[in-house]
N, CA, C and O atoms as CSV, one atom per row, in Angstrom:
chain,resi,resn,atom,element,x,y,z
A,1,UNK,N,N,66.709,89.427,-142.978
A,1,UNK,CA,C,65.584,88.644,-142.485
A,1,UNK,C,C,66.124,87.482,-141.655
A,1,UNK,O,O,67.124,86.898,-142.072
A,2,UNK,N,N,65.501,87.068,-140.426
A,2,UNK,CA,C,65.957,86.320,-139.457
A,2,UNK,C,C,65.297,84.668,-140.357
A,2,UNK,O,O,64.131,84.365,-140.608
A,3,UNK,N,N,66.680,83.835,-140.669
A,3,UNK,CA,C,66.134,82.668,-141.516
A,3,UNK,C,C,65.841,81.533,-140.519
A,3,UNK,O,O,65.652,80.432,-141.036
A,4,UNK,N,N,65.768,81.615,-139.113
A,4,UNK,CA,C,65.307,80.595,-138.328
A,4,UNK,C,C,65.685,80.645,-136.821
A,4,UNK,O,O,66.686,81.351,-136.936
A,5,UNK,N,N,65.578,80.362,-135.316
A,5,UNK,CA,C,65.287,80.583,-134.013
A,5,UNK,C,C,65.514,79.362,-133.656
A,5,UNK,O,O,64.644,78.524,-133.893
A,6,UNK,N,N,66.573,79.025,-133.090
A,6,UNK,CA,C,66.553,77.824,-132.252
A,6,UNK,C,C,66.706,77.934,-130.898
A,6,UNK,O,O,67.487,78.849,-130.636
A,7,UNK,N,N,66.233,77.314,-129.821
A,7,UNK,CA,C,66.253,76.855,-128.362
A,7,UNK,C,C,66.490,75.316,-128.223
A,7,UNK,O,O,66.296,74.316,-128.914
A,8,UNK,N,N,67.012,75.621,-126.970
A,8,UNK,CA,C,67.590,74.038,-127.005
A,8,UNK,C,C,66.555,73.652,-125.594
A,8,UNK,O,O,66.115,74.276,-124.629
A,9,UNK,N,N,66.463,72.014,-126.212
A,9,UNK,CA,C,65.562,71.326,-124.975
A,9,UNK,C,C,66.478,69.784,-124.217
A,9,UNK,O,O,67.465,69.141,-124.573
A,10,UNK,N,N,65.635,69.702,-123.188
A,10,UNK,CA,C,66.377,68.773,-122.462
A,10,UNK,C,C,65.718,67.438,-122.924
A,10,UNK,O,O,66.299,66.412,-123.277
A,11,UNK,N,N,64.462,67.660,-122.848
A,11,UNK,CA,C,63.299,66.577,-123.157
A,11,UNK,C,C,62.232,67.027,-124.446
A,11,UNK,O,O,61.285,67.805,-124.334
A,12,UNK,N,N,62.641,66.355,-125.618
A,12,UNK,CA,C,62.210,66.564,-126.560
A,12,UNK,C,C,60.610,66.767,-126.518
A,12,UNK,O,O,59.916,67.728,-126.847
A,13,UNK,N,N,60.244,65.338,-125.922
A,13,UNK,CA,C,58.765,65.111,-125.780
A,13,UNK,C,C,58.304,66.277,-124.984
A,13,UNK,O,O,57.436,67.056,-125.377
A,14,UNK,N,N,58.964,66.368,-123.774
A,14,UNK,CA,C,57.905,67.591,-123.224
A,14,UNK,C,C,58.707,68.805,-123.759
A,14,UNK,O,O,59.344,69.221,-122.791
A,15,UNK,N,N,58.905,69.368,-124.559
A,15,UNK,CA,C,59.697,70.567,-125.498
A,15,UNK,C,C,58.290,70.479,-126.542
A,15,UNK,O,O,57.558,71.452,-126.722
A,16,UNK,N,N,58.090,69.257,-127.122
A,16,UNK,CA,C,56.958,68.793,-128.386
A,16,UNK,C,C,55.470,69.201,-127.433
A,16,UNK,O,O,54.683,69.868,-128.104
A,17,UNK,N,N,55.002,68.905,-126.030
A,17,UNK,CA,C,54.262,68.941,-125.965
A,17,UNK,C,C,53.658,70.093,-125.621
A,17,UNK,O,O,52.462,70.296,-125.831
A,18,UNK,N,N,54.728,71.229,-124.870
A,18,UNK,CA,C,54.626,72.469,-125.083
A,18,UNK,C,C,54.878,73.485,-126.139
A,18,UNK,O,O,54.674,74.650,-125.800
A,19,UNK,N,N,55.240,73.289,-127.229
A,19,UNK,CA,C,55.072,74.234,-127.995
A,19,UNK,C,C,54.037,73.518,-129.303
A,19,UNK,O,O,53.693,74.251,-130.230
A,20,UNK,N,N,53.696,72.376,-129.276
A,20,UNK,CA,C,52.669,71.944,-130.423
A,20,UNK,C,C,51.271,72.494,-129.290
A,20,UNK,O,O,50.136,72.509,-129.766
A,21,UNK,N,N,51.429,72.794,-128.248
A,21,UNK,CA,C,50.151,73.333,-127.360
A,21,UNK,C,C,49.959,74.726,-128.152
A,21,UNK,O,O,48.795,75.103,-128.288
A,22,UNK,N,N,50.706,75.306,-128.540
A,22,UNK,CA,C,50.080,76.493,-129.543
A,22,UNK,C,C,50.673,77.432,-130.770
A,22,UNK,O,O,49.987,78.260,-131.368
A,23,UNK,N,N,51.541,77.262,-130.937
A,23,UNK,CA,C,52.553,76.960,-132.720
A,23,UNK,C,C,51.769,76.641,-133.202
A,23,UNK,O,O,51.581,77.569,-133.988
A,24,UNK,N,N,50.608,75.532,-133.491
A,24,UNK,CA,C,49.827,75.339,-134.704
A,24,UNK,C,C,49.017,76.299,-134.968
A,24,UNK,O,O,48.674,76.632,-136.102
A,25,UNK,N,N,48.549,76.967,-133.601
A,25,UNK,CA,C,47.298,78.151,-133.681
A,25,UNK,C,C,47.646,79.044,-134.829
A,25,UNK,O,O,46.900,79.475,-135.708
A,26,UNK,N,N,49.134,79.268,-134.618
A,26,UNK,CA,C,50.130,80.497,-135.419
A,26,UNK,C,C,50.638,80.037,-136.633
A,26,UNK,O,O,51.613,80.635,-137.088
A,27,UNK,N,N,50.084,78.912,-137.366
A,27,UNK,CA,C,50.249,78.482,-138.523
A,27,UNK,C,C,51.543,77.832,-138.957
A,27,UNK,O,O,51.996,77.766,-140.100
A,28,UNK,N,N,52.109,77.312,-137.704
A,28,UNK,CA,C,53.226,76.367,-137.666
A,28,UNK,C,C,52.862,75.062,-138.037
A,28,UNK,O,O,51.729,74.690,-137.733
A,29,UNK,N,N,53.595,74.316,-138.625
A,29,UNK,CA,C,53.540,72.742,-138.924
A,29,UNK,C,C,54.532,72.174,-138.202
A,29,UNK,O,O,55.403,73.017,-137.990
A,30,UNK,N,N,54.850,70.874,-137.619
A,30,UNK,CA,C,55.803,70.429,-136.929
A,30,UNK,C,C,55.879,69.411,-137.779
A,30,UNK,O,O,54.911,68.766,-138.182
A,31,UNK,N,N,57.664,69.137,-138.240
A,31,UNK,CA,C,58.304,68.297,-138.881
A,31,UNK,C,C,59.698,67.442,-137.986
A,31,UNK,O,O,60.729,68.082,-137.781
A,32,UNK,N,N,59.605,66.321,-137.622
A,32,UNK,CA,C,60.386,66.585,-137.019
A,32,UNK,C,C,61.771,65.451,-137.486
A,32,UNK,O,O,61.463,64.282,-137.720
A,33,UNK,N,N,63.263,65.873,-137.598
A,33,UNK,CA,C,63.929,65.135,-138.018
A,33,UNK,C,C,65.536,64.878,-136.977
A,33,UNK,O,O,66.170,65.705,-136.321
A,34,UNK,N,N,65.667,64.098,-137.095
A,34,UNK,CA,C,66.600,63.198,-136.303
A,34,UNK,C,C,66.283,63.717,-135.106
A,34,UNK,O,O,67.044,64.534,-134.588
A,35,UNK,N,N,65.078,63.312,-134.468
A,35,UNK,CA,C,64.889,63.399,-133.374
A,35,UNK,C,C,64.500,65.083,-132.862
A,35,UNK,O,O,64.378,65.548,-131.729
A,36,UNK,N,N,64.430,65.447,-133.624
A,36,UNK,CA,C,64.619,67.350,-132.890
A,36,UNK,C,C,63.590,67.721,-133.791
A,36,UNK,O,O,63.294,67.328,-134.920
A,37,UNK,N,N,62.973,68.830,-132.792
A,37,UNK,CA,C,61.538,69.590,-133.739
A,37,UNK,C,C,61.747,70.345,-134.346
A,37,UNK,O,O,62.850,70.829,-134.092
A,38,UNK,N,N,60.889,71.123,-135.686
A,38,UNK,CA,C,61.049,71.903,-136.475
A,38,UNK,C,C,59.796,72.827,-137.000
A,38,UNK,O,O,59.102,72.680,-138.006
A,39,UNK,N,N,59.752,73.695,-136.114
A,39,UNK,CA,C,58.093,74.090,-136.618
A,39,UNK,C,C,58.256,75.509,-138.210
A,39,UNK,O,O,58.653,76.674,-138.184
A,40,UNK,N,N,57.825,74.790,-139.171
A,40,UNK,CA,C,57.406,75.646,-140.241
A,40,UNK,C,C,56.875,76.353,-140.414
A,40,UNK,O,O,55.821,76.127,-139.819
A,41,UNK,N,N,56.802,77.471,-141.024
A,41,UNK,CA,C,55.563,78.122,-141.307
A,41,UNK,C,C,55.190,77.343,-143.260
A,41,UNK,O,O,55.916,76.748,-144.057
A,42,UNK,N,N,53.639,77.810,-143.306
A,42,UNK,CA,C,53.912,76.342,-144.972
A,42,UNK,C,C,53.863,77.837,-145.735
A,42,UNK,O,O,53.410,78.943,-145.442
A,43,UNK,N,N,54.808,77.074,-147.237
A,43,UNK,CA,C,54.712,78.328,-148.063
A,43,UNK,C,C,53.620,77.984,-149.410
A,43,UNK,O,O,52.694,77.175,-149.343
A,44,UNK,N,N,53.878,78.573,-150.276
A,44,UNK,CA,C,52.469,78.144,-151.282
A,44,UNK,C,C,53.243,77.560,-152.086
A,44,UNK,O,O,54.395,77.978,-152.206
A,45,UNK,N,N,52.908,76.749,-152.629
A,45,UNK,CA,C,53.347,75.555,-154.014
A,45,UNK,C,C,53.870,77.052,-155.165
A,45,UNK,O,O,53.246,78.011,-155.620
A,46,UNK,N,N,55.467,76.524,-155.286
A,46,UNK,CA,C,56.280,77.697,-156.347
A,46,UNK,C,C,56.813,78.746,-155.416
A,46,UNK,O,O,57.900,79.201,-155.772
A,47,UNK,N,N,56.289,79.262,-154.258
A,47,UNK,CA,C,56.939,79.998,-153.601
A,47,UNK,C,C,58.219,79.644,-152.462
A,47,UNK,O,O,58.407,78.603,-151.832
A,48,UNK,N,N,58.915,80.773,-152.462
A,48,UNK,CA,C,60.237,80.348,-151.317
A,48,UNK,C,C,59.605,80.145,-149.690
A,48,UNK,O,O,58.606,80.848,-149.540
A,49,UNK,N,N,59.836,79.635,-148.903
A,49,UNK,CA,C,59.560,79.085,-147.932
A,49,UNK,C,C,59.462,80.996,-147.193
A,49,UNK,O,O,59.944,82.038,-147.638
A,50,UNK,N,N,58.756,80.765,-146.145
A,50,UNK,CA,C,57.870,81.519,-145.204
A,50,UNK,C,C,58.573,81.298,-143.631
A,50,UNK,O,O,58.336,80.314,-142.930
A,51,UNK,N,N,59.781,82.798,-143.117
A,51,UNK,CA,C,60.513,82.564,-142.568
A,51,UNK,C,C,59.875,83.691,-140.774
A,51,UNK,O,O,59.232,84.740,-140.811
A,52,UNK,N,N,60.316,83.026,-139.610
A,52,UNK,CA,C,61.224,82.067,-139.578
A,52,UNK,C,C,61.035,81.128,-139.096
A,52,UNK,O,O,59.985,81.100,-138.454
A,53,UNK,N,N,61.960,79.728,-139.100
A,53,UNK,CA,C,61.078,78.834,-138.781
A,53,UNK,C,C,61.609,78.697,-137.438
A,53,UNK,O,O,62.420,79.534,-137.042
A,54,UNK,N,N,61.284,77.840,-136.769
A,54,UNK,CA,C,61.175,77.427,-135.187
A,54,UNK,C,C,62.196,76.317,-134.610
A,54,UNK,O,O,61.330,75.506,-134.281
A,55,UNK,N,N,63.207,75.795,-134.309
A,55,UNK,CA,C,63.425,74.610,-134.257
A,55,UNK,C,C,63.949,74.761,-132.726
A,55,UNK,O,O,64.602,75.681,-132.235
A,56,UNK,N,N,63.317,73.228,-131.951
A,56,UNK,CA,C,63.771,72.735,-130.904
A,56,UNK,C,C,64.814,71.304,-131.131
A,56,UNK,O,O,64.676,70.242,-131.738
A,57,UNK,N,N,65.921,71.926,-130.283
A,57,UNK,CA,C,66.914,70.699,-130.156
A,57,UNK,C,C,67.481,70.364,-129.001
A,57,UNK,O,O,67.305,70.874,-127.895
A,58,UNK,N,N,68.296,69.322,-129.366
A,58,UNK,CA,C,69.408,68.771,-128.068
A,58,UNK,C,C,70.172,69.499,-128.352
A,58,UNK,O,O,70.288,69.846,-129.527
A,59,UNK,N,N,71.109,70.077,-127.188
A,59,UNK,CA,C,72.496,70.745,-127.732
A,59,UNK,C,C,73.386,69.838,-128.220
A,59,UNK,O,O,73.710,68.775,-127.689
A,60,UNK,N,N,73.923,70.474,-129.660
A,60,UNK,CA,C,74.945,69.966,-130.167
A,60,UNK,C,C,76.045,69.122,-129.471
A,60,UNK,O,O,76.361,67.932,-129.457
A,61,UNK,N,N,76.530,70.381,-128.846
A,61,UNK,CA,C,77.779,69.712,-127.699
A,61,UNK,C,C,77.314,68.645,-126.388
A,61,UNK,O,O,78.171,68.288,-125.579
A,62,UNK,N,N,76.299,68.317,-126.305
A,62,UNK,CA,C,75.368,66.836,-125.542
A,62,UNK,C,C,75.381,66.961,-124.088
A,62,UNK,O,O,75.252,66.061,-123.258
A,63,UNK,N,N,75.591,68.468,-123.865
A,63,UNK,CA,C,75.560,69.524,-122.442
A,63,UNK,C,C,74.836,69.540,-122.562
A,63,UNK,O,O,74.443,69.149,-123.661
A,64,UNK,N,N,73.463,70.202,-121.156
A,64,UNK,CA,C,72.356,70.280,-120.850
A,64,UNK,C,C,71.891,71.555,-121.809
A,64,UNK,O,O,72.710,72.407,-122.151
A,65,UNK,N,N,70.809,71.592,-122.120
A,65,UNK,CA,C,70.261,73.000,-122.907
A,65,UNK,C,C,70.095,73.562,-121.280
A,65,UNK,O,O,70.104,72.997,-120.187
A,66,UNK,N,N,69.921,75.158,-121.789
A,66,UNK,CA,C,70.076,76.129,-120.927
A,66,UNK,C,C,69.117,76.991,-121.308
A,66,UNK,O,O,68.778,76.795,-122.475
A,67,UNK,N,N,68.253,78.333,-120.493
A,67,UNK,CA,C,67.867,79.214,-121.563
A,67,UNK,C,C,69.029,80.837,-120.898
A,67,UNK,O,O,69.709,81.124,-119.913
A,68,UNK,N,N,68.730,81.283,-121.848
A,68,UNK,CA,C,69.890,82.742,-122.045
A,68,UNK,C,C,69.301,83.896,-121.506
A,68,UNK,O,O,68.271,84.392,-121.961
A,69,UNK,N,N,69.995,84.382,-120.448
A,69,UNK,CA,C,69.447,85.869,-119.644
A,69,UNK,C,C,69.377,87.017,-120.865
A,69,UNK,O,O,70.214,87.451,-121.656
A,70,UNK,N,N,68.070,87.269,-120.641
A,70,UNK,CA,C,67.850,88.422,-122.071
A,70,UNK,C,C,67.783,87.623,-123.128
A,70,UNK,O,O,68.215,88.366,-124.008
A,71,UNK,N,N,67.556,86.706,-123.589
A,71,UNK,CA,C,66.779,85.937,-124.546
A,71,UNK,C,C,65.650,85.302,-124.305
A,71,UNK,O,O,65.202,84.544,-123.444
A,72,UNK,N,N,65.077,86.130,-125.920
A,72,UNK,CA,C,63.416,85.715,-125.564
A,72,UNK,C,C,63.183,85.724,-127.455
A,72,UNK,O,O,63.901,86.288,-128.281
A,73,UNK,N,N,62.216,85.080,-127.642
A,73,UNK,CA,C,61.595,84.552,-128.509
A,73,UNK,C,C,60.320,84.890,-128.758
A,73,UNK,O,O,59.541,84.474,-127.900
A,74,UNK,N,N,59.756,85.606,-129.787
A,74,UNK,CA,C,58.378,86.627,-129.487
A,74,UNK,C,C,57.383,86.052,-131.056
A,74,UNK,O,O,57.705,86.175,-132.238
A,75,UNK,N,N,56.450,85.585,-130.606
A,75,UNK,CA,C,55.563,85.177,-131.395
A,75,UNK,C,C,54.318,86.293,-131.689
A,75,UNK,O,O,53.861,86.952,-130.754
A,76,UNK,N,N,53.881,86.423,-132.884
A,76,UNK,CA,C,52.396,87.698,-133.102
A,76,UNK,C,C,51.385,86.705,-133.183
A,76,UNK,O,O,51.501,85.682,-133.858
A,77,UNK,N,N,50.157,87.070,-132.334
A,77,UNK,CA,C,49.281,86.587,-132.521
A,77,UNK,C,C,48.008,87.694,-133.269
A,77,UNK,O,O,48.238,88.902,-133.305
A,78,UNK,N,N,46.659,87.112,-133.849
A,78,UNK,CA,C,45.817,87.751,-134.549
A,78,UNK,C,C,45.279,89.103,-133.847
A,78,UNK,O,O,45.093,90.294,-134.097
A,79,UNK,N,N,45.123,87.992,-132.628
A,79,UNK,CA,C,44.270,88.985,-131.501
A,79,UNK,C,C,44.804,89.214,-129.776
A,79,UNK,O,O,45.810,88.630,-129.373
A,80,UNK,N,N,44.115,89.986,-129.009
A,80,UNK,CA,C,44.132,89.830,-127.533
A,80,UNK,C,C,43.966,88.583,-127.052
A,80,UNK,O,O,44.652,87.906,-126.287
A,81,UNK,N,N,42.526,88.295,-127.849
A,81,UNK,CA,C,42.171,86.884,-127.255
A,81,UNK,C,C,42.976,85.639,-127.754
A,81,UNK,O,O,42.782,84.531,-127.254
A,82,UNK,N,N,43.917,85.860,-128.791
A,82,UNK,CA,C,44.682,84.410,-129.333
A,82,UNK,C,C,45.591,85.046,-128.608
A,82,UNK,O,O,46.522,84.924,-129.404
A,83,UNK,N,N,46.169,85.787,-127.475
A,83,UNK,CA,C,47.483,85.644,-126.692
A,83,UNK,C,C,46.660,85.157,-125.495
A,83,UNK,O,O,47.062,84.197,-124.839
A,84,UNK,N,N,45.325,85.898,-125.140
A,84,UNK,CA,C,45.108,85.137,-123.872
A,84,UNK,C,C,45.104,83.378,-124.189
A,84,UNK,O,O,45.873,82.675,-123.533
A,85,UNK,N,N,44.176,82.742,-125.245
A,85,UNK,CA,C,44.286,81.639,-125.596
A,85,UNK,C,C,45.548,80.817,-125.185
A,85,UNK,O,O,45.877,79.862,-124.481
A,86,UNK,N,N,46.133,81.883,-126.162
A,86,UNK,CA,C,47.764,80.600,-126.622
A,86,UNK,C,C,48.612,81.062,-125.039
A,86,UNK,O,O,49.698,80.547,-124.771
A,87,UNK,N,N,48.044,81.930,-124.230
A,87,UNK,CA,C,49.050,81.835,-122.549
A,87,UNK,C,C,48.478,80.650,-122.104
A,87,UNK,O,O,49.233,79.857,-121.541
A,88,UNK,N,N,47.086,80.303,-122.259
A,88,UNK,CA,C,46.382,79.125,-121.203
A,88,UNK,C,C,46.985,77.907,-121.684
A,88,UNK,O,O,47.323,76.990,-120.936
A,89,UNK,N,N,47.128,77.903,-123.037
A,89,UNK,CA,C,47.429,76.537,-123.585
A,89,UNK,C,C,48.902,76.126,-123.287
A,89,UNK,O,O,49.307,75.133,-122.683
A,90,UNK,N,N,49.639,77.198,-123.896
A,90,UNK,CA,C,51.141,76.547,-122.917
A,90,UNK,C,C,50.873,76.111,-121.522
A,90,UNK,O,O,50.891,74.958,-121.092
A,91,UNK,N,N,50.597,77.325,-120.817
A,91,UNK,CA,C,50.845,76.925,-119.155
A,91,UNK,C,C,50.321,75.541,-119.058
A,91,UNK,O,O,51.022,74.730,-118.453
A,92,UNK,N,N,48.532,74.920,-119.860
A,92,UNK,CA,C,48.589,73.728,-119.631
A,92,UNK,C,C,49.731,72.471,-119.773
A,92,UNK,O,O,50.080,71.560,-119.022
A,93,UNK,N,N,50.156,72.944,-121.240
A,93,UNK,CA,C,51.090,71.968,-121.383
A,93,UNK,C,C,52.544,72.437,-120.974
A,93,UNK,O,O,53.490,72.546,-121.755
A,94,UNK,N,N,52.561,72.703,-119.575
A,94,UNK,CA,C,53.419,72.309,-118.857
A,94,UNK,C,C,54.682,74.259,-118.855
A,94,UNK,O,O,55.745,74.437,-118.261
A,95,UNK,N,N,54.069,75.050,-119.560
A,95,UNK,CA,C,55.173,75.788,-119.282
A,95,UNK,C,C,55.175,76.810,-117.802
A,95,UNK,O,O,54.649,76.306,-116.809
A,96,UNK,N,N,55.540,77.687,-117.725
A,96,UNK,CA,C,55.134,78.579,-116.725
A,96,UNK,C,C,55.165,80.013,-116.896
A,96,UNK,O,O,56.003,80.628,-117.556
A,97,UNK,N,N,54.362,80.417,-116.368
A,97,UNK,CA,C,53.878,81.788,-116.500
A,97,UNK,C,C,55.078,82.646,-116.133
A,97,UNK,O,O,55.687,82.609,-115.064
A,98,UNK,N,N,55.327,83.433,-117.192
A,98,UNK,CA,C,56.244,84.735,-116.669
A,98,UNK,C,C,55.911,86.317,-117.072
A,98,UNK,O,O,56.641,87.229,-117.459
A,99,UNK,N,N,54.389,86.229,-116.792
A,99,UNK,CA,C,53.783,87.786,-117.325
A,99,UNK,C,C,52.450,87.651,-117.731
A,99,UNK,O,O,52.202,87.737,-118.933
A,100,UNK,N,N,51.592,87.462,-116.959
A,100,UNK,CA,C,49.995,87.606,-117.558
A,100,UNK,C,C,49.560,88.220,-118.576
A,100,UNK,O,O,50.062,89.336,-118.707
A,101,UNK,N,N,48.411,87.766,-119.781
A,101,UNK,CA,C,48.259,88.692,-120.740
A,101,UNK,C,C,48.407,90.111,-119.846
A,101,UNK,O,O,48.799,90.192,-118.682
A,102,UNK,N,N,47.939,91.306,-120.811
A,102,UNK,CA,C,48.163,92.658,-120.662
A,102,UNK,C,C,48.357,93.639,-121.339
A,102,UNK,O,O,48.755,93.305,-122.455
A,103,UNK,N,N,48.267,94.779,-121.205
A,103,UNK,CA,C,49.510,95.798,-121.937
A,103,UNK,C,C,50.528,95.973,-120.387
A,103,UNK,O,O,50.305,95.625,-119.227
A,104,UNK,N,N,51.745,96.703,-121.069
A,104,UNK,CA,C,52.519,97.559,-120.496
A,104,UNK,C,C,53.171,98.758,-120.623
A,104,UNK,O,O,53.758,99.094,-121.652
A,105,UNK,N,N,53.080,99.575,-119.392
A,105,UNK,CA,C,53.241,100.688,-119.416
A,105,UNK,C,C,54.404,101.328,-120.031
A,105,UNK,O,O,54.524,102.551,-120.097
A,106,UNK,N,N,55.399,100.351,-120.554
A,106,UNK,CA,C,56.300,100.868,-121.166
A,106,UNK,C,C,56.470,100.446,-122.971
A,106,UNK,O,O,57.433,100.693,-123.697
A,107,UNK,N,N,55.707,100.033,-123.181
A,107,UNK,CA,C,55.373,99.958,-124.832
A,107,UNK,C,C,54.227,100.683,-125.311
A,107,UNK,O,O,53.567,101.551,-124.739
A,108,UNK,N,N,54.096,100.159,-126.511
A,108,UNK,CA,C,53.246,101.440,-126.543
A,108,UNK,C,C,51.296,101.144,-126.551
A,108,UNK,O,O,50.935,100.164,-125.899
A,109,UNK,N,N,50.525,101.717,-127.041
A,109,UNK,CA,C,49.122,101.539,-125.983
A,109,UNK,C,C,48.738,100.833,-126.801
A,109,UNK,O,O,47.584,101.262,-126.816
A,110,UNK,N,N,48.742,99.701,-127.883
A,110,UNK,CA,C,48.262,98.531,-128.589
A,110,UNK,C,C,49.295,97.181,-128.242
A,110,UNK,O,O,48.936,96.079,-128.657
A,111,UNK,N,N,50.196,97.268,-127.705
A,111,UNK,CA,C,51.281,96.242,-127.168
A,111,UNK,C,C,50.650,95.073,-126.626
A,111,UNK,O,O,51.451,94.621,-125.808
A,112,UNK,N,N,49.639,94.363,-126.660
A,112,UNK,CA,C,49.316,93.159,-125.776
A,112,UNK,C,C,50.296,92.216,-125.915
A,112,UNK,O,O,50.952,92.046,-126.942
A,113,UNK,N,N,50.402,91.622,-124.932
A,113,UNK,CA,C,51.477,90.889,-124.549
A,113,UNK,C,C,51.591,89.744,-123.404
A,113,UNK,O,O,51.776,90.426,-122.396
A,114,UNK,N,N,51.585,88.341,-122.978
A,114,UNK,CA,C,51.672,87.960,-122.419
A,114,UNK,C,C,53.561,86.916,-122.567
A,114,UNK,O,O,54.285,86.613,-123.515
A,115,UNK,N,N,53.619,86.743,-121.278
A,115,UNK,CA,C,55.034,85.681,-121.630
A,115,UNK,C,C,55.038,84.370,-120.439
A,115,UNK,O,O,54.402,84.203,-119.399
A,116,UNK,N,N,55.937,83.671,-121.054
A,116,UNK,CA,C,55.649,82.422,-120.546
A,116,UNK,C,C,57.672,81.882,-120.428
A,116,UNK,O,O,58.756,82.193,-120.921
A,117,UNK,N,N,57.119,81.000,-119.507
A,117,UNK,CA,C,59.055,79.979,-120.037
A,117,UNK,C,C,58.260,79.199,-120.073
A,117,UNK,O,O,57.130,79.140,-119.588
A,118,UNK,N,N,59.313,78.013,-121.161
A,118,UNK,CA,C,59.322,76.682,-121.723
A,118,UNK,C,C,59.703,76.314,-120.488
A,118,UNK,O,O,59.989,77.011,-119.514
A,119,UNK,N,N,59.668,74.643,-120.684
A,119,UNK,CA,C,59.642,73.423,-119.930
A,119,UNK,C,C,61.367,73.428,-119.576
A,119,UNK,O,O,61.908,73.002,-118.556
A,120,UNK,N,N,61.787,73.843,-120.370
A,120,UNK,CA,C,63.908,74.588,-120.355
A,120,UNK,C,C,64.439,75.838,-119.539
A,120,UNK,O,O,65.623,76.152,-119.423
A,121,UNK,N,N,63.403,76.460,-119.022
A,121,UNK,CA,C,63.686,78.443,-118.971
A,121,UNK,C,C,63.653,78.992,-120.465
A,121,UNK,O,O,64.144,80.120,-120.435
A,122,UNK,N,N,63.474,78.832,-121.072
A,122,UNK,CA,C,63.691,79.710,-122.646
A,122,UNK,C,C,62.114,80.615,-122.263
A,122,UNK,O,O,61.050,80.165,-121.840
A,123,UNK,N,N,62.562,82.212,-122.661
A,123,UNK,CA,C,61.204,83.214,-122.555
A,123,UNK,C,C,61.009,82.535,-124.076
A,123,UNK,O,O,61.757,82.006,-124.899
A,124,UNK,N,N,59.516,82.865,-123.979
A,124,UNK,CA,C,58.748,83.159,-125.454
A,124,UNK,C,C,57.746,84.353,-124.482
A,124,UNK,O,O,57.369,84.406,-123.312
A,125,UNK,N,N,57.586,85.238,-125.736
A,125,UNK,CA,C,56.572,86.271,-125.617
A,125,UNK,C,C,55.255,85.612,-126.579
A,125,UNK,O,O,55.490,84.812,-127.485
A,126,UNK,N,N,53.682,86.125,-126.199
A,126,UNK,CA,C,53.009,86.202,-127.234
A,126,UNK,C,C,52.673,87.199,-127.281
A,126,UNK,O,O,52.739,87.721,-126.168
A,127,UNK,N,N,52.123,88.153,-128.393
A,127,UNK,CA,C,51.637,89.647,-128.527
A,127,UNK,C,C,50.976,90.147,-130.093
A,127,UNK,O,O,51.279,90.198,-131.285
A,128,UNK,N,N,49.934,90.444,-129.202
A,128,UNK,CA,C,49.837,91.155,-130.794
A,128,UNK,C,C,49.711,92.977,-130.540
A,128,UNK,O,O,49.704,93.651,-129.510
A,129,UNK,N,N,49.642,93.263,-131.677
A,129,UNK,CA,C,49.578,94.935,-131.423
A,129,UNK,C,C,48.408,95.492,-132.620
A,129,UNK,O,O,48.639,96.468,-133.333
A,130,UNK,N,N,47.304,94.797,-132.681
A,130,UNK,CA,C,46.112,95.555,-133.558
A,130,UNK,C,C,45.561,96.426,-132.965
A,130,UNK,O,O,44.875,96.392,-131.944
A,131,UNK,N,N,46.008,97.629,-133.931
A,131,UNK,CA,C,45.427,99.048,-133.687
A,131,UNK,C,C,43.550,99.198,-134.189
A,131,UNK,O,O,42.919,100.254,-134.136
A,132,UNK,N,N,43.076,98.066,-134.575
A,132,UNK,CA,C,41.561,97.339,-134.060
A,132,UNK,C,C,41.113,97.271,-132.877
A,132,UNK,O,O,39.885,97.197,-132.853
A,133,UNK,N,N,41.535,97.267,-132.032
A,133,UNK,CA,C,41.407,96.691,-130.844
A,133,UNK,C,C,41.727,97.573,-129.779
A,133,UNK,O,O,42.563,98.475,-129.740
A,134,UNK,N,N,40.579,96.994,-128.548
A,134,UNK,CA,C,40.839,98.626,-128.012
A,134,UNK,C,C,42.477,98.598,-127.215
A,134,UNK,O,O,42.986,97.568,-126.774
A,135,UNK,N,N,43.131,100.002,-127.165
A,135,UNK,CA,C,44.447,99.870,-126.577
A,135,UNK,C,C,44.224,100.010,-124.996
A,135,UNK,O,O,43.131,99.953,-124.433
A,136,UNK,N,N,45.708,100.242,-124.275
A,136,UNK,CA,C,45.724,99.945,-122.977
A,136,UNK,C,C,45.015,101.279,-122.729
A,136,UNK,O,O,44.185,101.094,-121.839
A,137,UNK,N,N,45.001,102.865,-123.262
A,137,UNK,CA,C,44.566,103.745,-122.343
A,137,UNK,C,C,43.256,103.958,-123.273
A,137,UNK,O,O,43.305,105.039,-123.859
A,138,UNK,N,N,42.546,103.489,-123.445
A,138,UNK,CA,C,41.070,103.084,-124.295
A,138,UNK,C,C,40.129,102.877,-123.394
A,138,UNK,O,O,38.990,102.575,-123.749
């Protein structure tokens, strides 16, 4: 099990203001300590924590963060409409579009999917895949 996802940011604040734009939708909490974000998922009182979690930082080594060719970061949302949602809400807060909601022709026919870069280049995907819902050849 993947115990946590980090990306590195240049500017904390606008790193905070784009991903608290829709991480909470997805039942993230933001904690944030020595300066660097940490989005949770919450677990229930007695249970082990609810993985994985999210964290934005400065790079360690105090070099510029970068984002990584072929790294991407993929969030599930409930529905079609909470990826169209959570695409509008990043792009407001500041990220940029790298893939309009959708399906695609090369996944399979419940794949919705939109993607975005952070305020850094870092991909995040959003997607959900409810076989509820009508698919791409539907």
């Amino acid at each position: 099990m993947i115990a946590y996802v980090t990306v590195g940011a240049n500017d904390i604040t606008r790193a905070e203001r784009f991903y608290s734009a829709f991480l909470p939708d997805l039942g993230y909490g933001l904690e944030e300590y020595q300066g660097d974000l940490s989005y949770i998922l919450p677990a229930r009182s007695g249970e082990p924590s609810v993985q994985p979690d999210f964290y934005v930082k400065s790079p360690f080594d105090g070099q510029a963060a970068s984002a990584g060719n072929g790294v991407m970061v993929a969030f599930q949302a409930r529905s079609q409409k909470q990826v169209r949602d959570l695409h509008s809400a990043a792009l407001a807060a500041g990220g940029l579009d790298d893939g309009q909601p959708g399906f695609r022709a090369m996944y399979g026919p419940h794949f919705y999917v939109a993607y975005v870069r952070d305020p850094d280049g870092n991909k995040i995907a959003l997607f959900s895949s409810d076989t509820n819902e009508p698919g791409r050849d539907e």
